[in-house]
MARDO-602536 format. One record per residue: residue number from 1; residue in one letter; x, y, z of N, C-alpha, C, O in turn. Coordinates in steps of 0.05 Angstrom, whole numbers, plus 32768, in hexadecimal, padded with zeros to 4 digits. Example, Ala and Ser with C-alpha at 12.3 -4.5 7.8 and 13.67 -1.06 7.14 Angstrom:
# MARDO-602536
    nr   rest   n.c1   n.c2   n.c3   ca.c1   ca.c2   ca.c3   c.c1   c.c2   c.c3   o.c1   o.c2   o.c3
     1      A   8108   7F8E   809C    80F6    7FA6    809C   8108   7FBE   809C   811D   7FBE   80A9
     2      S   8101   7FD3   808E    8111    7FEB    808F   8102   8001   809D   810C   8017   80A1
***
This chain:
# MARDO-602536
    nr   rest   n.c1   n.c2   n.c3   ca.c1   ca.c2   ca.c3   c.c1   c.c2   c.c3   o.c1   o.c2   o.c3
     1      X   8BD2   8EFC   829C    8BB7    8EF9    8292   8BB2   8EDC   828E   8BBE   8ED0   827C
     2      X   8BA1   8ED1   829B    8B99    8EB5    829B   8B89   8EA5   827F   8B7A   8EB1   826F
     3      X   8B8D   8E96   827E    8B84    8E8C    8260   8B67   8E8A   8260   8B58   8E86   8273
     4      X   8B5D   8E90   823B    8B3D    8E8E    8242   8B3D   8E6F   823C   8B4A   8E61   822E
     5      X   8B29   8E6B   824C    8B1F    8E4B    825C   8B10   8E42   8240   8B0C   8E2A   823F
     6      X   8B09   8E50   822C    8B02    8E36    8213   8B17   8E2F   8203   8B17   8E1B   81F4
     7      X   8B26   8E3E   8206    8B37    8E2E    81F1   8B57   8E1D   81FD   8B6D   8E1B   81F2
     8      X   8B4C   8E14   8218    8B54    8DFC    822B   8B50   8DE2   822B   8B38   8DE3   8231
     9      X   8B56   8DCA   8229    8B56    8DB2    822A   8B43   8DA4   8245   8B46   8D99   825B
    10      X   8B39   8DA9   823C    8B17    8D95    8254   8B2B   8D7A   8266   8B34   8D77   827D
    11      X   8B29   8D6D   824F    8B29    8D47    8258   8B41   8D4B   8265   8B51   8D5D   8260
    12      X   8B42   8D3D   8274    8B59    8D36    8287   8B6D   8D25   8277   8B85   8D27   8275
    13      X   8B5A   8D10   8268    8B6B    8CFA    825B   8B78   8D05   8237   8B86   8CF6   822A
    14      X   8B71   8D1B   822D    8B7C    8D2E    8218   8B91   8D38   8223   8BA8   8D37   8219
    15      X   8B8C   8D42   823A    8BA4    8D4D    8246   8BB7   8D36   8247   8BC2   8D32   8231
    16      X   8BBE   8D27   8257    8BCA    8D0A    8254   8BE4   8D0A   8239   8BFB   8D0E   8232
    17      X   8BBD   8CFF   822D    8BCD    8CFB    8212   8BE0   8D10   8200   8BF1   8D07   81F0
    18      X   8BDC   8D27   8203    8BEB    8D35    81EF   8C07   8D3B   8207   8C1B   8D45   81FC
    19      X   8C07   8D37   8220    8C25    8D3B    822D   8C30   8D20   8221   8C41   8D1F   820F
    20      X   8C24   8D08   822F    8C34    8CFB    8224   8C3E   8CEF   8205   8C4C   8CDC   8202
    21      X   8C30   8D04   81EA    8C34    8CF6    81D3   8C49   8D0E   81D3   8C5F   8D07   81C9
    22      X   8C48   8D25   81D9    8C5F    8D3D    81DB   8C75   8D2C   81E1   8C85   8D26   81CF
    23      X   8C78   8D26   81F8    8C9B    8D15    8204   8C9F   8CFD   81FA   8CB4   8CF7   81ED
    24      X   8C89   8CEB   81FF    8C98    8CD2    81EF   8C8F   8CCF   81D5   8C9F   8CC4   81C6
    25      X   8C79   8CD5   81CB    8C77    8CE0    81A5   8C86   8CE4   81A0   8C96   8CD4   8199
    26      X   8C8C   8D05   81A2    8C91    8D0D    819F   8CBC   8D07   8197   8CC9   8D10   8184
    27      X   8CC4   8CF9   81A9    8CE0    8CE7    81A5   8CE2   8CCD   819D   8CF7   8CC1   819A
    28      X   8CD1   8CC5   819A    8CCC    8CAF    8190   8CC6   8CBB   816B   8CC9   8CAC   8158
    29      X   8CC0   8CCD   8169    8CBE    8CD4    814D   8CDC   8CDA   813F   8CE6   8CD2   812A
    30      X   8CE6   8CE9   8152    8D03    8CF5    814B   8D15   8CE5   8150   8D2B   8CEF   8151
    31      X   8D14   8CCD   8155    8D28    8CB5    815C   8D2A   8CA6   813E   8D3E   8CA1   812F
    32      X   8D02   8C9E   8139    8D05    8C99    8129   8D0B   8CA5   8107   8D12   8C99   80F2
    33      X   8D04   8CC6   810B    8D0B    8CCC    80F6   8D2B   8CD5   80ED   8D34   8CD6   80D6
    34      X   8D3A   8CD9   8108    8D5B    8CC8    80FD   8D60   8CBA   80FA   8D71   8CBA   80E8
    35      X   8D5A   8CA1   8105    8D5F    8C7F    80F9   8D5A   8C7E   80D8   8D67   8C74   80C5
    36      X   8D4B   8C86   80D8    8D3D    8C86    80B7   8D5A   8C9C   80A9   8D67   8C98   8094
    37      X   8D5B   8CAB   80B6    8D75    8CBC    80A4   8D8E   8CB0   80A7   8D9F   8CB4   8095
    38      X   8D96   8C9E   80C1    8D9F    8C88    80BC   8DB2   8C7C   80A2   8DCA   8C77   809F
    39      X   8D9B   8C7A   8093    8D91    8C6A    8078   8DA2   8C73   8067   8DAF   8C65   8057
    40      X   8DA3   8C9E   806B    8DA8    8CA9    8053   8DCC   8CB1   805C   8DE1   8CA9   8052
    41      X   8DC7   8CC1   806F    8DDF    8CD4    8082   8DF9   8CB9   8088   8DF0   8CA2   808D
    42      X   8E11   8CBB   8087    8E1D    8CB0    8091   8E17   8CAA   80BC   8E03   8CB2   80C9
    43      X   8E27   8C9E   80C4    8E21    8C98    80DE   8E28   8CB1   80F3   8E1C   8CBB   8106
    44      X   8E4D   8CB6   80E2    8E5C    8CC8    80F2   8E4E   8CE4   80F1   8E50   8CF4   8104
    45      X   8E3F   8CE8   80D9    8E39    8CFF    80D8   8E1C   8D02   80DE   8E12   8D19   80DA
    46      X   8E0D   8CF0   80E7    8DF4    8CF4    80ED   8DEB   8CEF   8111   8DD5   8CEF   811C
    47      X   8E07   8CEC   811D    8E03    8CEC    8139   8E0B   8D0F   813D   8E03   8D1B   8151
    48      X   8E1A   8D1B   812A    8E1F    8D3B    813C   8E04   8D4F   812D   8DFD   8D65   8134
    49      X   8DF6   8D37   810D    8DD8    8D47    810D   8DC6   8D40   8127   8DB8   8D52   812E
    50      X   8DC3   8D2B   8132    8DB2    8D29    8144   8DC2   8D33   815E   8DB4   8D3A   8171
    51      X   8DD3   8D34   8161    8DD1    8D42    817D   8DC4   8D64   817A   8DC1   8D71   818F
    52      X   8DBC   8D70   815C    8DBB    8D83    815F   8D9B   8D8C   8152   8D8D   8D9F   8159
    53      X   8D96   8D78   813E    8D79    8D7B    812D   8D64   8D73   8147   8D50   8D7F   814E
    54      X   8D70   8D54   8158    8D5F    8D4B    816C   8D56   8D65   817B   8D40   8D70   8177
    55      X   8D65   8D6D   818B    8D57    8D81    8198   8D4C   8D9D   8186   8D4D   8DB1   8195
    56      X   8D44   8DA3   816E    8D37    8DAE    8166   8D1C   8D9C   8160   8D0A   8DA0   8170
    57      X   8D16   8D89   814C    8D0D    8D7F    8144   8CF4   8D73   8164   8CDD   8D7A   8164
    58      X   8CFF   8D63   8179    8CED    8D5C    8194   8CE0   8D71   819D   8CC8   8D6F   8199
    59      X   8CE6   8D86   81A7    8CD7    8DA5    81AB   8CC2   8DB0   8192   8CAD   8DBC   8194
    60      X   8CCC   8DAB   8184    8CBA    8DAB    8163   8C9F   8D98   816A   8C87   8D9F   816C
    61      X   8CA6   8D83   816B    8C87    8D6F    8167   8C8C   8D75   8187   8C9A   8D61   818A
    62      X   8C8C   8D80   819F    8C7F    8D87    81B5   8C66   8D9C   81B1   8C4F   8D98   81BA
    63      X   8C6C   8DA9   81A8    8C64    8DC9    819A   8C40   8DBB   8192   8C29   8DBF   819A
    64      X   8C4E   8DAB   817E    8C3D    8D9B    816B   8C27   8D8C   8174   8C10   8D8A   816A
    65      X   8C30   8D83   8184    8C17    8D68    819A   8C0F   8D87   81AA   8BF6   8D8A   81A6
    66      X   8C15   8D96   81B4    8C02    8DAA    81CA   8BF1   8DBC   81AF   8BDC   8DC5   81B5
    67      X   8BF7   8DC0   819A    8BE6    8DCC    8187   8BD1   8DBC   817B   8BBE   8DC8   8171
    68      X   8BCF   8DA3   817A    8BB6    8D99    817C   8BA3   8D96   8190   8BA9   8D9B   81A8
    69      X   8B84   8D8A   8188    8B6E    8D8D    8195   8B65   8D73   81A8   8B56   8D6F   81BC
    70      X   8B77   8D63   8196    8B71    8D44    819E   8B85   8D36   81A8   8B97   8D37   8196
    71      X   8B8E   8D29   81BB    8BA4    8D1D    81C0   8BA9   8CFE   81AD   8BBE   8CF1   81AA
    72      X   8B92   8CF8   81A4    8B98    8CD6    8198   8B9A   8CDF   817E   8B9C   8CCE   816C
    73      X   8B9C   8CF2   817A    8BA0    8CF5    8159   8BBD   8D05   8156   8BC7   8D08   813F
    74      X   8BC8   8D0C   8169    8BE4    8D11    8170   8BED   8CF8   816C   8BF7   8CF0   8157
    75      X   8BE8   8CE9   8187    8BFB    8CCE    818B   8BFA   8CC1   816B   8C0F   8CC0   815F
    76      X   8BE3   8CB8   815D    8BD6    8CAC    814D   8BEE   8CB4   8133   8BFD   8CA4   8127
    77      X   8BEC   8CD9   8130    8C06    8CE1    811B   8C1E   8CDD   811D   8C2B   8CE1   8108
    78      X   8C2B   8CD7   8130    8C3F    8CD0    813C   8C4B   8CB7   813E   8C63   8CB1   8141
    79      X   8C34   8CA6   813D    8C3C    8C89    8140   8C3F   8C86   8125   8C56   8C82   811D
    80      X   8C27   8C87   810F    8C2A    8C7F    8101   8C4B   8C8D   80E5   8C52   8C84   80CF
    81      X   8C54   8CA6   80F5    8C61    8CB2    80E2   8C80   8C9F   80EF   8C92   8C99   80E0
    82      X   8C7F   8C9A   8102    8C95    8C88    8117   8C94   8C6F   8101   8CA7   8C6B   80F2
    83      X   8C86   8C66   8102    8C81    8C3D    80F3   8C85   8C51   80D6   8C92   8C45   80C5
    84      X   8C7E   8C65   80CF    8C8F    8C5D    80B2   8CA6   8C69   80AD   8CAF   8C6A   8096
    85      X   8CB1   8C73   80C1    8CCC    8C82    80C1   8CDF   8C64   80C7   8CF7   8C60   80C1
    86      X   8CD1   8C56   80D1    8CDE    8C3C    80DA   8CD7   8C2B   80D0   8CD7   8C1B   80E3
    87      X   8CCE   8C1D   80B8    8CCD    8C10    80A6   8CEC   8C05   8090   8CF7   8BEF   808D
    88      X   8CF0   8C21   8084    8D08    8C20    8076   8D1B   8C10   8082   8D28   8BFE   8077
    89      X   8D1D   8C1C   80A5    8D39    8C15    80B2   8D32   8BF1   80BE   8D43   8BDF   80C2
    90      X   8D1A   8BF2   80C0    8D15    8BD4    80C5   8D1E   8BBC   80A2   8D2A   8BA7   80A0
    91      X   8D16   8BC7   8094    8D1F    8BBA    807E   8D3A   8BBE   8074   8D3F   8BAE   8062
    92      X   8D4E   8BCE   8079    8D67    8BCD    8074   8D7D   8BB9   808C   8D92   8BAD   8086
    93      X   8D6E   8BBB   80A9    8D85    8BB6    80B8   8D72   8B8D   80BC   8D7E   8B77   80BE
    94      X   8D5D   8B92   80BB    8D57    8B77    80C7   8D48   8B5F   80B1   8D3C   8B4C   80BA
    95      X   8D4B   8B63   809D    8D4C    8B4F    8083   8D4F   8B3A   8083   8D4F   8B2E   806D
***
């Protein structure tokens, strides 16, 4: 059964934007929100959480950017939740 056509994505360039804030937002969020745990988690023990939270957590904000309406307000939440997940780790390692 084919999808009803209003509640489809028009713009070409929405479309765009919400694939690409899905893949690279979207890891670029979860990169940065382990670096930031980083901070808290030891090293040894936060490379066998990310080999395992990462791939929950990237499919999560995939999910996330295709459930919105707007693609720049994806990228827009994403960036800005990235720069402050990456704040902390900029002021601990580069001082």
């Amino acid at each position: 059964m084919p999808a009803n056509k209003k509640h489809l994505t028009h713009s070409n360039l929405h479309k765009t934007l919400k694939v690409t804030a899905a893949i690279l937002g979207g890891y670029l969020l979860t990169v940065a929100t382990h670096l930031c745990l980083s901070l808290v988690i030891p090293r040894d023990e936060l490379i066998m959480t990310m080999a395992f939270s990462g791939f929950i957590l990237w499919p999560g904000l995939m999910v996330v950017a295709f459930l919105a309406k707007n693609g720049w307000k994806v990228w827009g939440l994403y960036l800005v939740l990235s720069f402050l997940f990456m704040i902390p780790v900029y002021l601990t390692y580069y001082r």
